[in-house]
N, C-alpha and C positions, 0 to 999 in steps of 0.2 A: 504493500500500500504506500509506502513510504517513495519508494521507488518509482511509482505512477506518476505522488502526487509531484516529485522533484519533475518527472519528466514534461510535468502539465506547464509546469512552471519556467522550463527552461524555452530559449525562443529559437531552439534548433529546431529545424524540419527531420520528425523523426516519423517511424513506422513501429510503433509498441504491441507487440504481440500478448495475448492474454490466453494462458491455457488451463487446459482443466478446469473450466468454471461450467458447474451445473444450473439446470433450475432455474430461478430469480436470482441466483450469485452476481451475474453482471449489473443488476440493476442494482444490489446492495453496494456493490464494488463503486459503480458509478457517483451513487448520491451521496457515498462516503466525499469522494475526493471534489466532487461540485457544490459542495458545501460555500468554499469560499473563494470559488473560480468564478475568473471573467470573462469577455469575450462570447462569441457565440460557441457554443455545441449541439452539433448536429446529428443524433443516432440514426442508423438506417440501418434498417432491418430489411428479411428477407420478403413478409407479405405483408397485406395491411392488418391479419387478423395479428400476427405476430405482433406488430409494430402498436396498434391498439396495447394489447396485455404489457407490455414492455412501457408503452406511458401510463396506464392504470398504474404499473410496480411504480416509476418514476416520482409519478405524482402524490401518493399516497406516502412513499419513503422521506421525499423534499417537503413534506408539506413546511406551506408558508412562500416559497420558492417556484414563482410560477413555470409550471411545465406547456410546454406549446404543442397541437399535433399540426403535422401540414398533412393534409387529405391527398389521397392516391384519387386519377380520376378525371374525366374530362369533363368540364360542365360549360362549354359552349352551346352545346345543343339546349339545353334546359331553359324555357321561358319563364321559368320561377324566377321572381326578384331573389326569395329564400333561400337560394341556393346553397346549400352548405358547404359545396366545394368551392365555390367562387368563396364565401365569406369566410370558413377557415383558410383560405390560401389569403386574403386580404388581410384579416387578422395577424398571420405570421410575417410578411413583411414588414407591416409597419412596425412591429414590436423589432424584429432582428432588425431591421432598417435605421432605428433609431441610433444605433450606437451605443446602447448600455449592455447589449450581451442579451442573450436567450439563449433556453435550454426548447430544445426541438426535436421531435421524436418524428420517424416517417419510414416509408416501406422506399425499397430503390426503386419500384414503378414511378413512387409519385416524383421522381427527379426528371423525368423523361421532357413533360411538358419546360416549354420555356417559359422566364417572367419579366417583363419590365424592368428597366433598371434604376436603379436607388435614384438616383437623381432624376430620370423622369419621372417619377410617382413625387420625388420633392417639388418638381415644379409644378406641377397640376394639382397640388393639393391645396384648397382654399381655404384661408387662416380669416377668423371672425375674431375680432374684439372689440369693448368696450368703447366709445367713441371715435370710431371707424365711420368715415362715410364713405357710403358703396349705393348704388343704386341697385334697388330690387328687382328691377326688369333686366338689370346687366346679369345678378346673382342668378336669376332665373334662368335668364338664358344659357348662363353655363352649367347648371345644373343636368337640364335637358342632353346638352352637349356630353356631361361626363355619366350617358344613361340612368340618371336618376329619372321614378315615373312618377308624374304628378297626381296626386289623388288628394279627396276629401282631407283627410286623414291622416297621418303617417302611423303605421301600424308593422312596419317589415324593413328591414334595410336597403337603403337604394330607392328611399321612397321622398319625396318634399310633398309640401304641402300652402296655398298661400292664404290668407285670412285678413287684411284691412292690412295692418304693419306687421302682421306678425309672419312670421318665415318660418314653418315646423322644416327640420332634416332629419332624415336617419342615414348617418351616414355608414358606409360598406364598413365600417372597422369599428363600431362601437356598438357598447351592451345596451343603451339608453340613446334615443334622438334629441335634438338639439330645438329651442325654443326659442330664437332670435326676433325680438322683438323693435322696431324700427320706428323713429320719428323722424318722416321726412325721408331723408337719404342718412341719417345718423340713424348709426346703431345702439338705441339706449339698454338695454341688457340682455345676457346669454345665460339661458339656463337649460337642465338637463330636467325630461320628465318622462314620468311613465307612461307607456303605451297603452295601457291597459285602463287607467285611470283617469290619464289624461293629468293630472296632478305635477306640480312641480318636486323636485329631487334635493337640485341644489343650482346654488347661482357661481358662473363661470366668469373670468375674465376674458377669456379668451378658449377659442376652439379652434380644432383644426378636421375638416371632413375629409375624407379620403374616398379618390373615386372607385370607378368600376375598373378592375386592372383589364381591363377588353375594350377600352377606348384604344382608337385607329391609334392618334399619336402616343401610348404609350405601349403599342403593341410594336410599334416600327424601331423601338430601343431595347426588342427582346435579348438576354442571356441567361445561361443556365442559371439554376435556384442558388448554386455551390458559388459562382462571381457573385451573387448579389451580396451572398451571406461577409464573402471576404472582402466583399468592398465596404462594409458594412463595421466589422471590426477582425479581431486575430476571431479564427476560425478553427475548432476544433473537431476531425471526422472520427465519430465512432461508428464501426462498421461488423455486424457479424454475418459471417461468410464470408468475406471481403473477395474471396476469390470468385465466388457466383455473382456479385453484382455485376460486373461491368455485363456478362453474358445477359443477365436479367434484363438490366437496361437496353442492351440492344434488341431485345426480343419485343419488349415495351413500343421501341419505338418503330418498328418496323408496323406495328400493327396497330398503332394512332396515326401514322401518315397513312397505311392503306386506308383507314378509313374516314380519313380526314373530308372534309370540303371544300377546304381551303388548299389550290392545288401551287404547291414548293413552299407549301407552311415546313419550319424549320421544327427538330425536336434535338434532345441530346443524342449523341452513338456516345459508342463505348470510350472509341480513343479521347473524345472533350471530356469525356469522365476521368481517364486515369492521368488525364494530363493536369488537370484542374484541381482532382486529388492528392495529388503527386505533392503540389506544392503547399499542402495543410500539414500541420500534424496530425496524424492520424494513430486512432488506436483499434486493436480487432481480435475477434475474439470467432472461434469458432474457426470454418477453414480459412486458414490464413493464404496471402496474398505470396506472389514466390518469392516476395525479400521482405524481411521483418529485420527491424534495427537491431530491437530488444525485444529478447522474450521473457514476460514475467510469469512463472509457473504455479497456481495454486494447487490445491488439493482437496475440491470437494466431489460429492457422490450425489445423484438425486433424491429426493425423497422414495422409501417404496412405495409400492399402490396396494395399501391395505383391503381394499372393496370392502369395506365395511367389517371386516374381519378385527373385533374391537380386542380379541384377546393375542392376537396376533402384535396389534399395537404396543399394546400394555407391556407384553413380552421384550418388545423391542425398546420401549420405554425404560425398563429397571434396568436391563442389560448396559443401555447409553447410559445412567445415574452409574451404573459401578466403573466403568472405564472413564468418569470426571467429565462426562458432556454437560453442558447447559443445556436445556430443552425450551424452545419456544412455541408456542401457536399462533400463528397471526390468524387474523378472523376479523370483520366487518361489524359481527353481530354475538352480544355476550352471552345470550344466548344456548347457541351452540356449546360454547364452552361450558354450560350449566346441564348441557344435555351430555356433553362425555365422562362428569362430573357423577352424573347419574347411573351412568352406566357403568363406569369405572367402581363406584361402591357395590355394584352388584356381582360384578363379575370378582373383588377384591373378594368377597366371600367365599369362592371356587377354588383359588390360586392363592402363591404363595408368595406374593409379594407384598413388601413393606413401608412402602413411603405414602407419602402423603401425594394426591393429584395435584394440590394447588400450589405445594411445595416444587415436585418435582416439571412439571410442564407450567411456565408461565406466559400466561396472553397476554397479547400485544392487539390492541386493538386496530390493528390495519388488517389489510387485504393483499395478499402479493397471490401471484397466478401460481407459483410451484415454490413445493421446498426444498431444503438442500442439506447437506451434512458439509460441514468446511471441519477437514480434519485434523490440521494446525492449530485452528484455535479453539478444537473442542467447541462447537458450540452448532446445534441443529436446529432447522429453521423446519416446521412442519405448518401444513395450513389445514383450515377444517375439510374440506370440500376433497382433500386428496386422502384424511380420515375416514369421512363417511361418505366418497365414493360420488357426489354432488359434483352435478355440472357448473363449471365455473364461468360465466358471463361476464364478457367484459364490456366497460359502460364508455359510451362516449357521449358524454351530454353535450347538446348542442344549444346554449344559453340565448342563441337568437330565437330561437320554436318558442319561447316565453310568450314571443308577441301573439299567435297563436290561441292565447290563451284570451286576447280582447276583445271576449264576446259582445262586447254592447256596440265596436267600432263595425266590426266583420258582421254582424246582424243588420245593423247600418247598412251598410255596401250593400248587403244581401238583399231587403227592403224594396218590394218594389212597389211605386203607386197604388193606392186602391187596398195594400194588405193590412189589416186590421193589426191595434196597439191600444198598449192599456198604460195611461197615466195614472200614477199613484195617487193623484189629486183630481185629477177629474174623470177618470175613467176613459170610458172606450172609445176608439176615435179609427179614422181611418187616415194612415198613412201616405201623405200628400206630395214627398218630394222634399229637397234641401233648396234651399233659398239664401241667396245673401242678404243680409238688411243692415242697417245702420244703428250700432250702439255705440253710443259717448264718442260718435266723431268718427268710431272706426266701423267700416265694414267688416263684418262677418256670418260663417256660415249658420245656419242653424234649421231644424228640420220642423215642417211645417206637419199639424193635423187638423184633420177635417173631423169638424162633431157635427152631432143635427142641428137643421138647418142650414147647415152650410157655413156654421162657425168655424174659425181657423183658432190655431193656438201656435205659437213658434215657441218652439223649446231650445237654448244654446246650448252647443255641443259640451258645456260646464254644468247641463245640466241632465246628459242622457242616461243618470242612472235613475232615475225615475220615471226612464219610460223603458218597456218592454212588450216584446213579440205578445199579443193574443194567443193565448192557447187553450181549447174549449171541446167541447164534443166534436167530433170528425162530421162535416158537412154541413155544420151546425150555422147560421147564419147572426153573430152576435146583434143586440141592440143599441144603436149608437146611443149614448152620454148627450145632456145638452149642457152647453158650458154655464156657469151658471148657477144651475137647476140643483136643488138637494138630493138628488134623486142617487147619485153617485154615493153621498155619503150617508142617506139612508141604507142602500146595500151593502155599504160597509158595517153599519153597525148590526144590522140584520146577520148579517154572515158570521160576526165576531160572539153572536148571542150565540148564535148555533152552534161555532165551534166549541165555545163553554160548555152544551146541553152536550154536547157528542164526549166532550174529556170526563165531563160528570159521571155517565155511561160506561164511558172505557174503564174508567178507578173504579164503579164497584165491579164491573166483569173482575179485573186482574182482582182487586183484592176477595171475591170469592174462588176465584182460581187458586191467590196463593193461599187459601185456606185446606185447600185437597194437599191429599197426603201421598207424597210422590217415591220412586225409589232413587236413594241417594246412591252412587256410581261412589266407587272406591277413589283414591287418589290413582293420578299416573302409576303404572306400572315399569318394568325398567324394559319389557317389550314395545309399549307406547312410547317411552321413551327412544327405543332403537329404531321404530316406524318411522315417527316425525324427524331426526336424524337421518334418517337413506335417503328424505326427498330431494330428487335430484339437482332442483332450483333450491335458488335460496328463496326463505319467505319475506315476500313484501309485508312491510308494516303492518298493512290491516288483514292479512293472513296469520298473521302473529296473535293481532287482538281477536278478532274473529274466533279462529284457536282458543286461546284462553277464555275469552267469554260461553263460547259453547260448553268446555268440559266444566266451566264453575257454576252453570245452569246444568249441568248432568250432575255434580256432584250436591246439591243443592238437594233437603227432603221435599221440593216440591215438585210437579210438573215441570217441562223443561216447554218453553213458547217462543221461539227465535225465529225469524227469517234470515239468512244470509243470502244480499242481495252482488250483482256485480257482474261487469260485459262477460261477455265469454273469452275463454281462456287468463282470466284472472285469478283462477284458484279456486272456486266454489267447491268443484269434488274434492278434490285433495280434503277439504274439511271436513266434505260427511266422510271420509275415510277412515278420517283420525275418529272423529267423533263413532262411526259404526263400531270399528276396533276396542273402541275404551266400553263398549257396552258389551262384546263379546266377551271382550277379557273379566268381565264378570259373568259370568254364565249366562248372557240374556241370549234372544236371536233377535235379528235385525230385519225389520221389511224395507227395500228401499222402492218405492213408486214412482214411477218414469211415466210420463206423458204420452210416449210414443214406443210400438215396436221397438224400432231399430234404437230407441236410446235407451230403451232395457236392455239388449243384445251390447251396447256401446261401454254402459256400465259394467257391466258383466265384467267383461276385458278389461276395462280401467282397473278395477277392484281388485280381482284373480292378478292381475302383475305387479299391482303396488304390495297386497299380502302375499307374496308368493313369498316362499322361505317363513310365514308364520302360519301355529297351530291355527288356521281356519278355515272352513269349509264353506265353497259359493257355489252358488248354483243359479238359473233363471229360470222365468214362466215366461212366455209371453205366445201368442196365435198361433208360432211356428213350431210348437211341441207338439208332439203326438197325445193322445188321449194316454197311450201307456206312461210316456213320458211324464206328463203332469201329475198321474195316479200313483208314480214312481215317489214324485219329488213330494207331493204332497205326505208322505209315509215317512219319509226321510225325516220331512218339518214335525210332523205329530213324534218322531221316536228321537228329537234332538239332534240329528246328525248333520242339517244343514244348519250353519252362524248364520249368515246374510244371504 
């Protein structure tokens, strides 16, 4: 390490080899020594799924220390403003552009594409400050020019917006849009607000918008990703396989010019690669390249793949305590750690081992993709998911999809003449179209409704949380509100009586429910426990509470009353699973009732391979059994022998 970190340090063009590192070793290796490194560094890995898991380790190890991905990927074709490969490739320039250093994770596909160079994305990037005069018809006009689309709204990157003086941006490189507000040809303030809200953030002195990297003039300055980076500041390549990339990349780019449409569009080959490479520092790990300066040799092993085989672990566990390892668990979720916790006192009854679990394995609450054994320092990295056998998913959140989430603006947009809306104050109205009008001097937009008569109301876009889409019985033809009239907030008060009469209702049902005397389910078992453990995903939050709340109404002496609601494929079975299981493992049997044929036939199979490998017996009914068949199972169910 020591050795890495002198060679990171020194400003010779060297080639440092890295061997024998298993697992997440190199990511460990890496965020050790980048700790308090400058400059850019560049990982590039072999594909993007790799290159993903490799910034998941990066960023979870660095935390504090922003990690960057640059996306693999063509997104010329794509009419989406949201484009996430335009806007992760945008984000990472400007950050490594800047000259303070970035850490940058990426696959060698995505070097293939060319980009802009530092200084044309400097000159075309439009800087706003504080008493600035700029004309808004000038601002406008270059907006359009650097593909920004004009809308109502700005709600997505790559979007403006104009309103009396006011000037909304979102510009291609930022989390939040810009809110430039103008007197005249003066710029009186710059602030940042939320999309979603419309709400202001905070107030700026100054901004700078960055455009589309696919305007004509800053497409005719293209060079590879690896010159922007070095023109940029010292450039450091990490490379594993170093010896497959350059082949990668030319395979890459044979097959974005074949299918380009732009005909003698330029991409990387190989030779700009190892030319451009050549002259970085570089370090590599994995098949090395045919000349390495130095090679630094460790000693670590992978994690095994236990498949769930928990006494397997344990075994391997004491063994590592008597040869002086420290053991770790990294894990996302605490979880888990409380479910091996469990299992561990069970199986400690069987076996002959003597330490303590919380003594000997200590959690680490990150997430890394693989473990590793590093046999020099004694010390073993284990993760849960390679414990219990769990698919490991790796996350790349895309923080622009947020805007996405501004259902009142995108509802807006949606919105067409004539579709009915419901104000919070005056009721029902029908939706008339956006209109500019004149408030305190400044024009602005705002959406107009129609009630009976023919009454208009103009709502400001400051105020569209108070109004929302009509939603009613299907085909149903609402009755317009007349503005005015009491008639709106007599049906409110009418409705609010009734919801009273209906909760009065519901409290004595539940509380004569919870008067019946129910059967109380034992606590988890340590087979419940190894169930919920195998599940291959991790569980999302409300599968967690979901989970708990059902087994505390199963455990509970009264009737159990739950809906678990939620789209498909979000988990819903997986819960009757656990829940069906926690009833078996008390001697009960279990009915489960499906809607349809084929999703009794569907359950079946879900059920039969989640419990496979535990005591219990499933079976189905449904049209497609023979009369024996049913007469069969039914004798089965009367003499105990089918669970569910």
């Amino acid at each position: 390490m020591k050795a890495l970190a002198r060679a990171l340090r020194s400003r010779e063009t060297s080639t440092i080899g890295l061997e024998k590192l298993c697992g997440s070793a190199p990511a460990f290796i890496a965020a050790s020594v980048l700790t308090d490194a400058g400059g850019n560094h560049l990982f590039v890995l072999n594909s993007t799924e790799e290159a993903i898991y490799f910034y998941n380790d990066l960023e979870n190890l660095l935390q504090g220390k922003g990690v960057l991905y640059y996306p693999a990927g063509s997104e010329r074709h794509s009419k989406d403003s949201l484009n996430p490969i335009l806007l992760g490739k945008t984000e990472v320039l400007r950050a490594a552009g800047s000259g303070k250093g970035a850490i940058i994770v990426t696959a060698a596909q995505a070097l293939c594409e060319l980009v802009p160079a530092r200084k044309a994305i400097d000159d075309s990037t439009l800087t706003f400050s504080t008493g600035d005069s700029l004309s808004m018809e000038f601002v406008a006009e270059l907006l359009a020019q650097y593909r920004f689309a004009r809308t109502d709204f700005v709600n997505e990157p790559g979007q403006y917006s104009r309103r009396g003086g006011i000037l909304d941006i979102f510009s291609f490189s930022n989390d939040n849009p810009y809110r430039i507000e103008f007197s005249g040809d003066k710029v009186e303030s710059i602030r940042t607000f939320d999309a979603i809200t419309q709400l202001s953030i905070a107030t700026l002195d100054s901004v700078s918008v960055t455009p589309s990297i696919h305007i004509e003039t800053l497409e005719r300055s293209a060079q590879s990703f690896l010159a922007y980076l070095a023109s940029a500041a010292e450039t450091t390549l990490w490379i594993k396989d170093a010896a497959l990339a350059p082949g990668a990349i030319a395979g890459e780019s044979d097959r974005l010019r074949a299918e380009s449409e732009t005909p003698g569009r330029n991409f990387l080959d190989a030779r700009t690669f190892e030319e451009e490479s050549s002259k970085m520092k570089r370090i590599v790990w994995g098949l090395p390249p045919a000349q390495v300066t130095q090679s630094l040799v460790f000693n670590t092993v992978p994690q095994k793949s236990f498949g769930k085989n928990f006494q397997l672990f344990f075994d391997e566990l004491n063994q590592s305590i008597k040869n002086g390892y420290r053991n770790f668990i990294f894990t996302d979720t605490r979880q888990q750690v409380k479910r091996l916790q469990d299992i561990f006192a069970e199986v400690k009854l069987k076996s002959e081992h003597h330490f303590e679990l919380e003594e000997a394995l200590l959690p680490v609450s990150l997430s890394v993709h693989e473990g590793f054994t590093d046999r020099d320092i004694k010390i073993s990295v284990y993760t849960d998911h390679g414990i219990f056998g769990r698919y490991h998913r790796y996350k790349l959140q895309d923080k622009f999809y947020k805007s996405k989430e501004a259902l009142t603006i995108r509802e807006l947009r949606d919105l067409k003449p004539g579709d009915y809306v419901t104000h919070v104050d005056h009721g029902i109205g029908r939706f008339a179209g956006l209109e500019k009008i004149e408030v305190n001097g400044n024009r602005q937009e705002a959406m107009r409704i129609m009630y009976k008569d023919n009454d208009l109301l103009y709502v400001s876009i400051h105020s569209l949380h108070r109004v929302m889409r009509y939603t009613g019985k299907e085909s149903h033809v609402p009755k317009l509100d007349k503005l005015g009239s009491a008639s709106w907030k007599t049906m409110k008060q009418k409705t609010r009586g009734r919801l009273k009469l209906m909760a009065f209702d519901l409290v004595k049902l539940y509380a004569r429910r919870k008067a019946l005397p129910g059967f109380a389910f034992s606590p988890d078992t340590f087979m419940q426990t190894e169930l919920e453990a195998s599940f291959i995903y991790e569980d999302t939050a409300d599968q967690v509470k979901a989970t708990a709340d059902v087994k505390k109404d199963m455990e509970s002496p009264h009737p159990m009353d739950r809906l678990i609601c939620g789209d498909v494929g979000f988990g819903k079975t997986e819960i009757a699973i656990r829940a069906a299981f926690k009833a078996v493992a008390d001697n009960k049997q279990v009915a489960v009732l499906a809607p349809t044929t084929i999703l009794a036939l569907q359950h079946y199979h879900t059920f039969s391979d989640r419990l496979k490998g535990f005591p219990c017996t499933i079976d189905y009914l449904n049209r497609f059994r023979t009369a024996s068949q049913k007469k069969e199972i039914m004798k089965k169910l009367a003499e105990r022998k089918i669970d569910i």
